[in-house]
PDB file of N, H, CA, C and O in Angstrom:
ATOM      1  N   UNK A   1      -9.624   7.872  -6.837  1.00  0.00           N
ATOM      2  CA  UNK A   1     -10.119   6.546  -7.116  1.00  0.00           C
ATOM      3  C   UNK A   1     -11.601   6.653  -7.451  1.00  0.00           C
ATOM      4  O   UNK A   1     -12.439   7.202  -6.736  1.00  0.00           O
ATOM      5  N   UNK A   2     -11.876   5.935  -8.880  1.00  0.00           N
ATOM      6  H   UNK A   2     -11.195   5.489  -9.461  1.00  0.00           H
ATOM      7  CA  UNK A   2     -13.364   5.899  -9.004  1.00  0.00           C
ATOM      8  C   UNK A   2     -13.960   4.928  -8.175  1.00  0.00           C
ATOM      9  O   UNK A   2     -13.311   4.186  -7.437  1.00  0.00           O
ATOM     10  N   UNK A   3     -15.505   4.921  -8.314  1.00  0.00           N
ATOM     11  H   UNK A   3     -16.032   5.524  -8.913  1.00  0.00           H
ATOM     12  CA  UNK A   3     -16.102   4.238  -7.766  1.00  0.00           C
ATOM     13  C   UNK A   3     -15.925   2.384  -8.182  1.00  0.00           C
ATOM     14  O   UNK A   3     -15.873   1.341  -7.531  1.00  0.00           O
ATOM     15  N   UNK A   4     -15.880   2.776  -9.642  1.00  0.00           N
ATOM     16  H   UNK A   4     -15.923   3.623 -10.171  1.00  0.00           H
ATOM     17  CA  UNK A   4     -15.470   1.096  -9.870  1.00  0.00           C
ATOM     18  C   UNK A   4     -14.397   0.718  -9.584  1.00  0.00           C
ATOM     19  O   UNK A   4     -14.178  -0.458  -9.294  1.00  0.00           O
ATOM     20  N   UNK A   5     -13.321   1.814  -9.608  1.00  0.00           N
ATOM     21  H   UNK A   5     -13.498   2.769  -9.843  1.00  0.00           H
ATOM     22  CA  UNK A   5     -12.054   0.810  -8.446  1.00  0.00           C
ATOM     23  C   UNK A   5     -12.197   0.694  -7.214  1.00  0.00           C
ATOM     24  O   UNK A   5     -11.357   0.006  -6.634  1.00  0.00           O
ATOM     25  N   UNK A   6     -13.051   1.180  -6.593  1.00  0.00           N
ATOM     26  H   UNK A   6     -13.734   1.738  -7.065  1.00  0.00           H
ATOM     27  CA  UNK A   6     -13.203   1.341  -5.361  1.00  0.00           C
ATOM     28  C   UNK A   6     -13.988  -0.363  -4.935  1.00  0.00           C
ATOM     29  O   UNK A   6     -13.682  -1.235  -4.122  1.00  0.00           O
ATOM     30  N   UNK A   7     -15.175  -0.214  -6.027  1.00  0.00           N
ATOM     31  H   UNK A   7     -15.424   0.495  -6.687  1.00  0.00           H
ATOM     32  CA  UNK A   7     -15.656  -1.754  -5.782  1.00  0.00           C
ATOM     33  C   UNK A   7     -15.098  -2.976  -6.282  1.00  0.00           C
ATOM     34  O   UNK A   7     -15.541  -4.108  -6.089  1.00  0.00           O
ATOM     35  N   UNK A   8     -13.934  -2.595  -7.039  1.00  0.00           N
ATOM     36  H   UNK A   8     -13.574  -1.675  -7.196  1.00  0.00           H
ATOM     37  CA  UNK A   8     -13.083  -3.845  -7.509  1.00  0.00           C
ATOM     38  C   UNK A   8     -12.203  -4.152  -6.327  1.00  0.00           C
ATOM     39  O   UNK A   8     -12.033  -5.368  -6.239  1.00  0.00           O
ATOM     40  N   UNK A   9     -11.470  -3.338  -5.209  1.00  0.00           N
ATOM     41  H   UNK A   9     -11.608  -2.351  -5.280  1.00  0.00           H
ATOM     42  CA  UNK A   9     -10.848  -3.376  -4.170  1.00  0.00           C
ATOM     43  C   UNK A   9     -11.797  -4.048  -3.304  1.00  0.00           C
ATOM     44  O   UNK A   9     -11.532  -5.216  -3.020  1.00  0.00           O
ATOM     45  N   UNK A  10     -12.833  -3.542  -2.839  1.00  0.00           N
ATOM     46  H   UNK A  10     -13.048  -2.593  -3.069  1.00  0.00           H
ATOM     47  CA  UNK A  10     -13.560  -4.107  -1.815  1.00  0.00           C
ATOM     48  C   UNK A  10     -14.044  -5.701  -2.197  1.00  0.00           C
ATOM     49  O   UNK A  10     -14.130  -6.555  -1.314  1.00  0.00           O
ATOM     50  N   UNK A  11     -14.402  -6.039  -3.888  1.00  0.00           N
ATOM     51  H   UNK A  11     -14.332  -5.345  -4.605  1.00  0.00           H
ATOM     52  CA  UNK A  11     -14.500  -7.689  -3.488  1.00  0.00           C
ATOM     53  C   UNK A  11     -13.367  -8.187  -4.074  1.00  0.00           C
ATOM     54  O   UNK A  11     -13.560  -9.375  -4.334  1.00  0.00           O
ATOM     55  N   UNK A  12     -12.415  -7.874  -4.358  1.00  0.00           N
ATOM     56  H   UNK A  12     -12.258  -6.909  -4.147  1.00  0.00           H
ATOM     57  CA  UNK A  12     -11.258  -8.492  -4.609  1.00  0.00           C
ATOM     58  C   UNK A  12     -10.687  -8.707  -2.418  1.00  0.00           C
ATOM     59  O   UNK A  12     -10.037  -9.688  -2.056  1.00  0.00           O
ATOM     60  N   UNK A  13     -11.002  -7.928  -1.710  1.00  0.00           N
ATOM     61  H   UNK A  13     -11.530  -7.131  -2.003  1.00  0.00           H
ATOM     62  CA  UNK A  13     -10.886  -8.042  -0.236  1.00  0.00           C
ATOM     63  C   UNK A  13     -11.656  -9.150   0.284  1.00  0.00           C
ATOM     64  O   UNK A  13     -11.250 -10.150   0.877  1.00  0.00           O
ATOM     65  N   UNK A  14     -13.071  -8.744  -0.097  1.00  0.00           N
ATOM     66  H   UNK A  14     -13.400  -7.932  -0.578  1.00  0.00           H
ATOM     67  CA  UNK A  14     -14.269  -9.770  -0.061  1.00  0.00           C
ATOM     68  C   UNK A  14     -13.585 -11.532  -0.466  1.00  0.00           C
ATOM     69  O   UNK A  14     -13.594 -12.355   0.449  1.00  0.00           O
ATOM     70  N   UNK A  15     -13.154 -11.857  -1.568  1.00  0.00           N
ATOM     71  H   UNK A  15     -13.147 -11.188  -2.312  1.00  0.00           H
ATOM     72  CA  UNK A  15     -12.326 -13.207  -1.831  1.00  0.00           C
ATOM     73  C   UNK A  15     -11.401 -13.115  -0.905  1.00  0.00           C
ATOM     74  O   UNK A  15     -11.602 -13.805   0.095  1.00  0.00           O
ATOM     75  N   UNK A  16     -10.061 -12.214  -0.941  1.00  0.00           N
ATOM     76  H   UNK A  16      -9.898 -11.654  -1.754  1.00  0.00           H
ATOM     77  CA  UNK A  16      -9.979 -12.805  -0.133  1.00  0.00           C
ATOM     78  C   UNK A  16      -9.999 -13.205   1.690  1.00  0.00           C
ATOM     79  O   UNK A  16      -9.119 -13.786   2.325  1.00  0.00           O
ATOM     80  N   UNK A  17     -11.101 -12.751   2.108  1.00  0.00           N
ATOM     81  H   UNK A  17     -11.816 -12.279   1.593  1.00  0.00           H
ATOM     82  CA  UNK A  17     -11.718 -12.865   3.291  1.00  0.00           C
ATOM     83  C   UNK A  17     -12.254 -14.314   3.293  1.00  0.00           C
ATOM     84  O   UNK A  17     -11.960 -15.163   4.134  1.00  0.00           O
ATOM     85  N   UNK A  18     -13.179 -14.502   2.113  1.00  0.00           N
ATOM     86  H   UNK A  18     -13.418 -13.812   1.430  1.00  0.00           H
ATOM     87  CA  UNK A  18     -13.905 -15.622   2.199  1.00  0.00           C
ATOM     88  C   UNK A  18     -12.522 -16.799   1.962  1.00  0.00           C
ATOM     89  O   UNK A  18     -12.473 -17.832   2.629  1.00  0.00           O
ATOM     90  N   UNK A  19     -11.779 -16.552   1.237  1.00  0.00           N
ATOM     91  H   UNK A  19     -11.818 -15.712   0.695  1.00  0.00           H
ATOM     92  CA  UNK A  19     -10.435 -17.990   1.002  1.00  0.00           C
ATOM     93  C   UNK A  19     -10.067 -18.155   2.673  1.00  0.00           C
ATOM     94  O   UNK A  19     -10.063 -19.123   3.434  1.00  0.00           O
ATOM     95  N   UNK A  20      -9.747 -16.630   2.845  1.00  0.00           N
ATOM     96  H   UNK A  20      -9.751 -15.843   2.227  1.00  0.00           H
ATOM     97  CA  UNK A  20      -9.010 -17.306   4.282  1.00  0.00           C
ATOM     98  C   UNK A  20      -9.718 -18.015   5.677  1.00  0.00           C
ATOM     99  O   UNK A  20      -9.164 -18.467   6.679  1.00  0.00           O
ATOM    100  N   UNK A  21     -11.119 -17.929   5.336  1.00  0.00           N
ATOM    101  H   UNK A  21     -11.569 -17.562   4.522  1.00  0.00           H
ATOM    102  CA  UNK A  21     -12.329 -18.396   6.116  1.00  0.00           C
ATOM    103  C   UNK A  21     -12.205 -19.649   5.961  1.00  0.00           C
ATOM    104  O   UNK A  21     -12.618 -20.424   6.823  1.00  0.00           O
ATOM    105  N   UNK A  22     -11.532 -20.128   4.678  1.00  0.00           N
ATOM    106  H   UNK A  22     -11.196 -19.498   3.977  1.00  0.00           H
ATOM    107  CA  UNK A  22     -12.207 -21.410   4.536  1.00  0.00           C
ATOM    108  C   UNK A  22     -11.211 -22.061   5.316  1.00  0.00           C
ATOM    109  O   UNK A  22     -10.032 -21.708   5.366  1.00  0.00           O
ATOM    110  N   UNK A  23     -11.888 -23.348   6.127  1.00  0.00           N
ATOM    111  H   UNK A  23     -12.845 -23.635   6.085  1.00  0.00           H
ATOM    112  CA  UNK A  23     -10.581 -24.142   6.687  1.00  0.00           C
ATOM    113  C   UNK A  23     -10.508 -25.127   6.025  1.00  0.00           C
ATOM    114  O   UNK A  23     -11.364 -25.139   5.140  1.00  0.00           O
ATOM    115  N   UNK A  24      -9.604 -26.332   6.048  1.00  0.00           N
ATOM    116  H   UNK A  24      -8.909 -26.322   6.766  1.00  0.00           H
ATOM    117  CA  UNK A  24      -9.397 -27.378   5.820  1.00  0.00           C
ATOM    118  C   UNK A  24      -9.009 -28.310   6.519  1.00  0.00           C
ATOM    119  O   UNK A  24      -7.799 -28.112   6.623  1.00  0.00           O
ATOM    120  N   UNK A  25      -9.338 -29.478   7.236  1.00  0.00           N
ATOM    121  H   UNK A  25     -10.322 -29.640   7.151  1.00  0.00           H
ATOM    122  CA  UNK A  25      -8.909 -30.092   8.361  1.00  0.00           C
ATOM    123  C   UNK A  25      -7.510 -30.424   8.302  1.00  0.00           C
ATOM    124  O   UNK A  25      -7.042 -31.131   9.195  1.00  0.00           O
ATOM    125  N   UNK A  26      -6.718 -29.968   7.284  1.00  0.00           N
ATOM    126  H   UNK A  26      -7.098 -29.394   6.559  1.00  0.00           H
ATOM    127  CA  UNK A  26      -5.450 -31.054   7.455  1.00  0.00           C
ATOM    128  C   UNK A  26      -4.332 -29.293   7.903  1.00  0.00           C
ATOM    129  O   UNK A  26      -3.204 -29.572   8.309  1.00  0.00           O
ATOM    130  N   UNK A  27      -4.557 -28.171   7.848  1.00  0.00           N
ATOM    131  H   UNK A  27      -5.473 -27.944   7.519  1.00  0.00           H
ATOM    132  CA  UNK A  27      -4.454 -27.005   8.642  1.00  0.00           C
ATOM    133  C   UNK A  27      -3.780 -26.964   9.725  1.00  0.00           C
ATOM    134  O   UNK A  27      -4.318 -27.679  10.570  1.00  0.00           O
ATOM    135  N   UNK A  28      -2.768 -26.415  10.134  1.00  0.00           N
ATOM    136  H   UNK A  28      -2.331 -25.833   9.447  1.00  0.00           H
ATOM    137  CA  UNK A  28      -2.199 -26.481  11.454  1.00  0.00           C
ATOM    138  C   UNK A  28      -2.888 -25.147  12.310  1.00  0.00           C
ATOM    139  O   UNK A  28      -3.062 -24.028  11.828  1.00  0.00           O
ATOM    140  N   UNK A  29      -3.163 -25.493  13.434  1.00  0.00           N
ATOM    141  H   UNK A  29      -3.022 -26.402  13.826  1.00  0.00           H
ATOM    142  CA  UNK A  29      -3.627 -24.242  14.643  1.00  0.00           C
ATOM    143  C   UNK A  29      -2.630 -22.901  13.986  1.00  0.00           C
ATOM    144  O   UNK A  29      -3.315 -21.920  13.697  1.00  0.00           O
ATOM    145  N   UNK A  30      -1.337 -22.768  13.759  1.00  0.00           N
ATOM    146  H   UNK A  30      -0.780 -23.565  13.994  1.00  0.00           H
ATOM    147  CA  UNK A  30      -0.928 -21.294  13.382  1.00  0.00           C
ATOM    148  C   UNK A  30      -1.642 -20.938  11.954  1.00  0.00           C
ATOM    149  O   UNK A  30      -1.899 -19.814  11.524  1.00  0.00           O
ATOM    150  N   UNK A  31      -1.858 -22.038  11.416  1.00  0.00           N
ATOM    151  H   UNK A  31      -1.649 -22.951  11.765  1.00  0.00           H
ATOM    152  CA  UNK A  31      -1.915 -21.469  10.154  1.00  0.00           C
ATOM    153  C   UNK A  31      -3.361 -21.312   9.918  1.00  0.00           C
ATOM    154  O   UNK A  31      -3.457 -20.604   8.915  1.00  0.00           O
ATOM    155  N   UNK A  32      -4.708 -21.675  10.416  1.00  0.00           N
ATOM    156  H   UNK A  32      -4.630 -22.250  11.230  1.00  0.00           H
ATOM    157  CA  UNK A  32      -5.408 -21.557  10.999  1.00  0.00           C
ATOM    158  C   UNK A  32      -5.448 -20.017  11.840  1.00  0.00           C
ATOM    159  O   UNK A  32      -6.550 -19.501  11.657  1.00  0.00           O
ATOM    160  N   UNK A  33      -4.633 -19.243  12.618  1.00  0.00           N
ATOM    161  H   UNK A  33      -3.738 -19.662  12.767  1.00  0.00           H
ATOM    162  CA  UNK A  33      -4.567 -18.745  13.146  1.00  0.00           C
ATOM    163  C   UNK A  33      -4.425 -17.174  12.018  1.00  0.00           C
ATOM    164  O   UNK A  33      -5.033 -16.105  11.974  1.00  0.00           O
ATOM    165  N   UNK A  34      -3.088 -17.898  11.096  1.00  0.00           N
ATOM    166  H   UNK A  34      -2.594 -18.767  11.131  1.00  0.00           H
ATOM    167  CA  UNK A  34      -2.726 -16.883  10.167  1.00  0.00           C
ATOM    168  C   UNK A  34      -4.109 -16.862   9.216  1.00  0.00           C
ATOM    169  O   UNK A  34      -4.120 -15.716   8.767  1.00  0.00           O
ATOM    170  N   UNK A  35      -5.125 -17.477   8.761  1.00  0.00           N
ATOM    171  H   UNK A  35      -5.116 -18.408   9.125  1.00  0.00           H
ATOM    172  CA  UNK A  35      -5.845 -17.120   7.995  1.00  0.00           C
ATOM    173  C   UNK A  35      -6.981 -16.145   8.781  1.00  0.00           C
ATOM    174  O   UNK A  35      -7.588 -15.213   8.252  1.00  0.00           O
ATOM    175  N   UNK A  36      -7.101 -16.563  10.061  1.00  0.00           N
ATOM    176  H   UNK A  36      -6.608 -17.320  10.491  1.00  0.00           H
ATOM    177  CA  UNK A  36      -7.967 -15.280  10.703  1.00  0.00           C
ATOM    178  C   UNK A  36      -8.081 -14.276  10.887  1.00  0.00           C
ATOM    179  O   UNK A  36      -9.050 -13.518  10.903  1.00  0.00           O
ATOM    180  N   UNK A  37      -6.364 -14.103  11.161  1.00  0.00           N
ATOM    181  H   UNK A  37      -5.577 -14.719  11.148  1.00  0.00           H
ATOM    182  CA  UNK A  37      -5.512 -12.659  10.633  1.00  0.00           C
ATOM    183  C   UNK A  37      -5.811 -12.330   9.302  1.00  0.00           C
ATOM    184  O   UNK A  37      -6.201 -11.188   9.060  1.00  0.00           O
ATOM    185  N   UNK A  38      -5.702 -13.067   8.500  1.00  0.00           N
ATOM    186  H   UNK A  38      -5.385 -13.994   8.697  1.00  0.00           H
ATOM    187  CA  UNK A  38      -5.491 -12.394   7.184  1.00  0.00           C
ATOM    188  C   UNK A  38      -7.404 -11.939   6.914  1.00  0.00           C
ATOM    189  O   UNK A  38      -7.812 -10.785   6.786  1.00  0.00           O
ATOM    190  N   UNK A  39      -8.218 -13.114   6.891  1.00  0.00           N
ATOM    191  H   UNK A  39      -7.886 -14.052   6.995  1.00  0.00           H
ATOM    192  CA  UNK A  39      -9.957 -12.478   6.883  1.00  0.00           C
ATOM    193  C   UNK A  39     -10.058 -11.346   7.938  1.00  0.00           C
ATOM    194  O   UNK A  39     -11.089 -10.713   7.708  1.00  0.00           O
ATOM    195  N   UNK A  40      -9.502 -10.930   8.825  1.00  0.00           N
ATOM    196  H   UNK A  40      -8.665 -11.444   9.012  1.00  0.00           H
ATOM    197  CA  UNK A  40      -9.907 -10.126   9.630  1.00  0.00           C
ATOM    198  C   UNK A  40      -9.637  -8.529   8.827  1.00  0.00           C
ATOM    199  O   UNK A  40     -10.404  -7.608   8.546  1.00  0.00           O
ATOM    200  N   UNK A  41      -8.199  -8.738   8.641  1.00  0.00           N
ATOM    201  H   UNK A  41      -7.576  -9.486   8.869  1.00  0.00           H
ATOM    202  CA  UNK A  41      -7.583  -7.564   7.860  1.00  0.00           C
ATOM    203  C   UNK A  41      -8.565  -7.446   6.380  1.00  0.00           C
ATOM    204  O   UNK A  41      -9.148  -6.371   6.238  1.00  0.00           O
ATOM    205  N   UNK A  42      -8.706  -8.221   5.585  1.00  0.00           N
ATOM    206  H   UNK A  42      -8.231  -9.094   5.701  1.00  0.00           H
ATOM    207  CA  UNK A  42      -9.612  -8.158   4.791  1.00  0.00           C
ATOM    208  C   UNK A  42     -10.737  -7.390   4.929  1.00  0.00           C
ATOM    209  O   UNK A  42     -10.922  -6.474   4.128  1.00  0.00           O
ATOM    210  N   UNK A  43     -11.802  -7.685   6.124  1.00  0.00           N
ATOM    211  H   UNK A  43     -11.651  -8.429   6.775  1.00  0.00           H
ATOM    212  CA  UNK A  43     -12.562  -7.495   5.925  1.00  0.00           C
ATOM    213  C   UNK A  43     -12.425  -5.733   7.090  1.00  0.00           C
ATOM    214  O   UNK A  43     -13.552  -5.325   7.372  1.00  0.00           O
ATOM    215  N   UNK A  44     -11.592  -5.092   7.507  1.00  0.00           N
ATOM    216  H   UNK A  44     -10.677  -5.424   7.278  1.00  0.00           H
ATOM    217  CA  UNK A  44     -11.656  -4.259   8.054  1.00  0.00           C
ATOM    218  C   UNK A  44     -11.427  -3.254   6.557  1.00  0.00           C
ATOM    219  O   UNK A  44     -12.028  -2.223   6.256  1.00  0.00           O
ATOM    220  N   UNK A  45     -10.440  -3.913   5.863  1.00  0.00           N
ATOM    221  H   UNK A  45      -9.952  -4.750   6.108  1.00  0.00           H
ATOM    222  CA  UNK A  45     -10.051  -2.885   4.155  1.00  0.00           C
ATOM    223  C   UNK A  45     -11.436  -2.684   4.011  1.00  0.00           C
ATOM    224  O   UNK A  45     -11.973  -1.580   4.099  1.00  0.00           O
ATOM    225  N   UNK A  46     -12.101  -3.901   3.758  1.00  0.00           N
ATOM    226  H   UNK A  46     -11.664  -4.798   3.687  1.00  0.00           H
ATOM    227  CA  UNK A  46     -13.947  -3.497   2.912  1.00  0.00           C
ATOM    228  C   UNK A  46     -14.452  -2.308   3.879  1.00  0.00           C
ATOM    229  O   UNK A  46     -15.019  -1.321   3.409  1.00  0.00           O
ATOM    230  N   UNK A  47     -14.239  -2.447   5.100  1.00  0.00           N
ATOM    231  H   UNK A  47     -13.778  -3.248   5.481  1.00  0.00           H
ATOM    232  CA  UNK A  47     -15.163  -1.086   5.999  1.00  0.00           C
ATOM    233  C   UNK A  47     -14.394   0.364   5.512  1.00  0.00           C
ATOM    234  O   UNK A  47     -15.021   1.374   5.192  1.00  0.00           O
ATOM    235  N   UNK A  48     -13.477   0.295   5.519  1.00  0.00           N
ATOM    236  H   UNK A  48     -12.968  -0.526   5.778  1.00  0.00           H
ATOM    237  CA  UNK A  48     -12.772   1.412   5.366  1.00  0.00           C
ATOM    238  C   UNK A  48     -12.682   1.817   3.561  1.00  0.00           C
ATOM    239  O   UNK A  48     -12.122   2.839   3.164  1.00  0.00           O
ATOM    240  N   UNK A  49     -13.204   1.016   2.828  1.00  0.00           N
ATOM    241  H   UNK A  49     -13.659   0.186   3.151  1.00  0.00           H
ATOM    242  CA  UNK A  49     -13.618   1.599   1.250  1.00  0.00           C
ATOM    243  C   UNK A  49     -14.338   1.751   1.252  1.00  0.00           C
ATOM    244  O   UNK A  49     -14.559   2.791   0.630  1.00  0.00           O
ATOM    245  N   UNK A  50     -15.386   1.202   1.736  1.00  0.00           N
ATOM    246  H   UNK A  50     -15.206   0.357   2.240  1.00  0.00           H
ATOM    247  CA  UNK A  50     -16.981   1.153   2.121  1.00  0.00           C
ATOM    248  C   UNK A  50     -17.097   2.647   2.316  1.00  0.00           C
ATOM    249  O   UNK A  50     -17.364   3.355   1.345  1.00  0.00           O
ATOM    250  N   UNK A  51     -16.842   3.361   3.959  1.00  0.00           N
ATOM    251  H   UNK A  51     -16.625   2.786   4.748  1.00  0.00           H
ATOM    252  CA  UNK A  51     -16.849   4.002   4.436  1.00  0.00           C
ATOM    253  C   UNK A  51     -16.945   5.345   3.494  1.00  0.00           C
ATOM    254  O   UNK A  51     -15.761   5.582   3.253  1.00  0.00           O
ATOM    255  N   UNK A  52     -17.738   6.349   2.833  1.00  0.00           N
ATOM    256  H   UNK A  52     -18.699   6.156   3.029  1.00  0.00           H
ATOM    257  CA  UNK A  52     -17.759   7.716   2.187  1.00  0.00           C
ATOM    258  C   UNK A  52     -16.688   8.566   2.955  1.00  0.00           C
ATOM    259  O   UNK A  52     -15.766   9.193   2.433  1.00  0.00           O
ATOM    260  N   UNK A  53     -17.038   8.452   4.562  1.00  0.00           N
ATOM    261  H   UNK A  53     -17.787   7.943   4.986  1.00  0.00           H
ATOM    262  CA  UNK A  53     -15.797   9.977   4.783  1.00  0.00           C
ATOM    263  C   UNK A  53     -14.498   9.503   4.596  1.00  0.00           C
ATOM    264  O   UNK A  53     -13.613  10.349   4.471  1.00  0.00           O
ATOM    265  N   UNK A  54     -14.207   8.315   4.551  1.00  0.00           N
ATOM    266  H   UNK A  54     -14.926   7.628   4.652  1.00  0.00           H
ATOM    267  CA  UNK A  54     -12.569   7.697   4.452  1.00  0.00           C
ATOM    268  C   UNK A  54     -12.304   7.964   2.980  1.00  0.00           C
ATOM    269  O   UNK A  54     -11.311   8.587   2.604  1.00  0.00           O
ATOM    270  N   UNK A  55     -13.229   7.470   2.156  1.00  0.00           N
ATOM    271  H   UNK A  55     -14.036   6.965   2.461  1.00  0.00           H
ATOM    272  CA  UNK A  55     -13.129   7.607   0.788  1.00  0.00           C
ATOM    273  C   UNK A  55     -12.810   9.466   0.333  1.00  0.00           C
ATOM    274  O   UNK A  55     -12.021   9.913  -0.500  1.00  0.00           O
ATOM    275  N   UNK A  56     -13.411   9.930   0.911  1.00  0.00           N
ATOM    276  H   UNK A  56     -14.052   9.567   1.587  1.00  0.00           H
ATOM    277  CA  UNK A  56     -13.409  11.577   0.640  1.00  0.00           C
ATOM    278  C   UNK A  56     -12.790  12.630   1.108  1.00  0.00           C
ATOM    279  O   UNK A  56     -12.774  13.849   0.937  1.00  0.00           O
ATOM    280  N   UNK A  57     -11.993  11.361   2.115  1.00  0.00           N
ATOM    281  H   UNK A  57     -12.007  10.370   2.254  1.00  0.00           H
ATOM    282  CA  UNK A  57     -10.228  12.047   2.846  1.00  0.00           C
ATOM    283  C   UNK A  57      -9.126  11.514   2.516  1.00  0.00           C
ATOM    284  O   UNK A  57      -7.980  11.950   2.630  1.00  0.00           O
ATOM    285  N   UNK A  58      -9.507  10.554   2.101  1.00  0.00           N
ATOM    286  H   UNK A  58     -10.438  10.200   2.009  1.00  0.00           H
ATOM    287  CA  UNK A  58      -8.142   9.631   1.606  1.00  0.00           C
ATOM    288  C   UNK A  58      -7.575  10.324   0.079  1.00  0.00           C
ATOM    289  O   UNK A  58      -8.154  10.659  -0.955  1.00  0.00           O
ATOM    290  N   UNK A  59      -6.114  10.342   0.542  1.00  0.00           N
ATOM    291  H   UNK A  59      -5.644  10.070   1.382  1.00  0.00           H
ATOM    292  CA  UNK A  59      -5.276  11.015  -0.728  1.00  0.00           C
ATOM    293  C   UNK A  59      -4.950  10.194  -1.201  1.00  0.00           C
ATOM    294  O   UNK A  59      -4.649  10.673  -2.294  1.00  0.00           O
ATOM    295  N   UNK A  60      -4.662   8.816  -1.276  1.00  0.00           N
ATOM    296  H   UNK A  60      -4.906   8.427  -0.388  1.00  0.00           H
ATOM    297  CA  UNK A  60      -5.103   7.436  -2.312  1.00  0.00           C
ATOM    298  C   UNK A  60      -5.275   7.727  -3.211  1.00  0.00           C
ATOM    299  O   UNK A  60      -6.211   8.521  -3.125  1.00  0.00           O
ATOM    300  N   UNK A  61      -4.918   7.610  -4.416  1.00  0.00           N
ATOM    301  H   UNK A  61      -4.157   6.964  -4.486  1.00  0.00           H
ATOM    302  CA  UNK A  61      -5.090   7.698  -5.559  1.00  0.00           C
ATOM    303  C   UNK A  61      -4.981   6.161  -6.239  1.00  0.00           C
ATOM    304  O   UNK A  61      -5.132   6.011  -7.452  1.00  0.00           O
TER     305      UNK A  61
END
C-alpha cells in the first residue's frame, strides 16, 4: 500500500468517525450507542495506518 492509499483510508475513517459522532436528538440510546461503536472503531483504523511499524508489518496489500 502506497502512502496515498494509506491517507485515503485514514480520512475516508476520519468521515466516518466524524458522521458517527454526530448525534441527532430524534436517535434512540442503542443507536446512539451503535454510532460510538462505530467512531470508536474508526478512529482506532486511523491509529493503526497512522502507525509506521504496523504499516511496515502489515502484509495488506
Amino acid at each position: 500500500m502506497d502512502d496515498q492509499s494509506r491517507l485515503d483510508l485514514i480520512l475516508t475513517q476520519a468521515r466516518i468517525a466524524k458522521a458517527a459522532m454526530t448525534t441527532e436528538l430524534s436517535l434512540s440510546q442503542e443507536q446512539l450507542a451503535r454510532n460510538l461503536n462505530q467512531a470508536q472503531l474508526a478512529l482506532e483504523a486511523i491509529v493503526l495506518l497512522a502507525d509506521p511499524d504496523f504499516h511496515n508489518n502489515s502484509t495488506a496489500t
